[in-house]
C-alpha positions in Angstrom: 74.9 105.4 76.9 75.5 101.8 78.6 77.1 101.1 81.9 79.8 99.2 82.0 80.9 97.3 85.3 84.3 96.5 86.9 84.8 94.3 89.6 88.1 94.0 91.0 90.5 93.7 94.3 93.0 96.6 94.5 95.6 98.2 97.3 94.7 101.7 98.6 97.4 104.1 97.7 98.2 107.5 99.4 98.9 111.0 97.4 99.8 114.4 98.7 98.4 117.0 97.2 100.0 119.5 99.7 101.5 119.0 103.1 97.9 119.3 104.2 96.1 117.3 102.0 96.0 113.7 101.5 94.5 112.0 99.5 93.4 107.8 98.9 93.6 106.0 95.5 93.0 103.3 93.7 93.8 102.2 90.6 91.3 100.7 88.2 93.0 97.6 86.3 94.5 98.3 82.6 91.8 96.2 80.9 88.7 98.5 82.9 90.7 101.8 82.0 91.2 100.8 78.3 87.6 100.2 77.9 86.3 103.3 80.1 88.7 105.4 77.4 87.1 104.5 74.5 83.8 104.8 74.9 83.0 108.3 73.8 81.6 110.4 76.5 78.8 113.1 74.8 79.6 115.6 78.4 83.2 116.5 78.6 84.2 116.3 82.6 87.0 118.2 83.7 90.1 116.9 84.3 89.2 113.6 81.9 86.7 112.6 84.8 84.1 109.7 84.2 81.3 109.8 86.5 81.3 106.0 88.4 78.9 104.3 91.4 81.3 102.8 93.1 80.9 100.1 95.9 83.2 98.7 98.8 82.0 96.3 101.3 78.5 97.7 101.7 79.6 101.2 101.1 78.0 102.9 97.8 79.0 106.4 96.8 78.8 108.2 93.5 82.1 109.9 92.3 84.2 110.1 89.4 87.5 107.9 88.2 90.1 110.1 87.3 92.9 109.8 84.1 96.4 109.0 85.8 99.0 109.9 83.2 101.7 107.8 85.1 100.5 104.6 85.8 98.5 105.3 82.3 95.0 104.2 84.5 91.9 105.7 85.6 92.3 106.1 89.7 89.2 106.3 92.0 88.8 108.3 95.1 88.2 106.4 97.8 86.8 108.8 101.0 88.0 108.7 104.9 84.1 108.0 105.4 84.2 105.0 103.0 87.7 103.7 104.8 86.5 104.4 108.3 83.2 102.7 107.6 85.1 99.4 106.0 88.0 100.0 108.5 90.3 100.3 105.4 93.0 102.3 104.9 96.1 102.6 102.4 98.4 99.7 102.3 95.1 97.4 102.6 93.4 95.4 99.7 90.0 96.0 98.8 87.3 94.3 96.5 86.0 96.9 94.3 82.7 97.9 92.1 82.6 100.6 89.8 80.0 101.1 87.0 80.4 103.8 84.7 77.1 106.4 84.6 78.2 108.5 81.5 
């Protein structure tokens, strides 16, 4: 299957899971979501996952965007060791690569 890659500038968003457990966000633009939807996917993921590379600054990690059934988006985890290395945090804008690896 192809990769497909998004580059884009997005604000980190905070959600709580639990009073215990927070969790940072991004949202992936409409356009990128659209496309990552209909491309069909031969491993089911749970949850509607799609497995991504994703880069910030000169962080790399591999982890999966996520279905948001609000904001009708993907959203992409974005890790306290990805924000403490780029000194990042919710609130602040960041420039964003994700390429699709299923």
């Amino acid at each position: 299957m192809p990769e497909s890659t998004y580059t884009f500038t997005a604000t980190l968003w905070q959600w709580s899971a639990k009073e215990s457990t927070t969790w940072v966000f991004v949202t992936l633009p409409k356009g990128a979501s659209d496309e990552i939807k209909d491309v069909p996917r031969p491993h089911k993921r749970g949850f509607g996952s799609v497995r991504v590379a994703a880069m910030i600054g000169h962080s790399r990690w591999s982890t999966s965007v996520f279905p948001d059934n609000e904001s009708g988006c993907y959203v992409l985890p974005v890790k306290k060791a990805i924000r403490v290395a780029e000194g990042i945090d919710a609130g602040d804008d960041a420039d964003i690569t994700v390429t699709t690896m299923d």
